[in-house]
N, C-alpha and C positions, 0 to 999 in steps of 0.2 A: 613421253617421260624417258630421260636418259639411263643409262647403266645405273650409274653414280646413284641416282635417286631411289633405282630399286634394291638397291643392298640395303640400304638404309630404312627404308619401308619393311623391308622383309626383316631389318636385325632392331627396328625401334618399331613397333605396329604401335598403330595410334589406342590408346587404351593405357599402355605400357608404363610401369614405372621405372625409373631410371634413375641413376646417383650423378651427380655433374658438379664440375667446379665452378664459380663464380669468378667467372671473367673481368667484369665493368657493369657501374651504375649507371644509367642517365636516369634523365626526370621521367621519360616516358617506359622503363623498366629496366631489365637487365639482362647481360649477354651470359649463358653458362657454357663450359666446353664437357665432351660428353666423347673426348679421346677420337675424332674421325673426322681429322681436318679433310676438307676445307668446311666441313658443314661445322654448323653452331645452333645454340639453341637459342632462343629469347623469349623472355616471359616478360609478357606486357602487366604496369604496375598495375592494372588491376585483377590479375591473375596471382598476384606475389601472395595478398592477405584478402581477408574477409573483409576488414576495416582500413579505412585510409588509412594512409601511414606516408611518411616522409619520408626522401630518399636515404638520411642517417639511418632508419631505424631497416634498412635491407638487409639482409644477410651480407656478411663482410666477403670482400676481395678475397679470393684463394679458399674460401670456407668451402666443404660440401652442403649440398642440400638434392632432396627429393625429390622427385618430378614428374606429372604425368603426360604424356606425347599426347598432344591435340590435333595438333594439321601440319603441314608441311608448304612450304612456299613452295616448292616445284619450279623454281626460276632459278635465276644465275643470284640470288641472294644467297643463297644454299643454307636456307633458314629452317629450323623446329621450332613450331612453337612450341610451347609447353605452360601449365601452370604449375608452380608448388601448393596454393592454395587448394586443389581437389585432392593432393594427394589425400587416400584413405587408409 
């Protein structure tokens, strides 16, 4: 694991809730930014809700929303996962 990854690790521990902006939609979820370019977060659509839902009904482009730190890609994706749906 590089530098890069353990800051990141040490300032988002997986458990963690976190405030993030909404990036971009696709069909398979959405990207949030979480201020620490070049990493990003993504939350896969079935982490978004409880219930299906359609890519309209996602929270909007530029909105905040809540999040809790799941795993980490560890690669040159420089990916978080995350879900808003566990947030508690």
């Amino acid at each position: 694991m590089n530098e890069k990854w353990q800051v990141i690790i040490d300032r988002f521990p997986k458990g963690s809730i976190i405030k993030a902006k909404v990036l971009d939609h696709k069909h398979y979820g959405m990207y949030l930014d979480i201020g620490c370019e070049p990493f990003i977060c993504f939350v896969p659509i079935t982490e978004i809700s409880e219930s299906r839902i359609s890519i309209s009904e996602f929270p909007k482009v530029n909105s905040y929303v809540q999040a809790v730190i799941l795993d980490y890609s560890l690669d040159d994706r420089l990916q978080i996962w995350v879900s808003i749906k566990r947030v508690t």
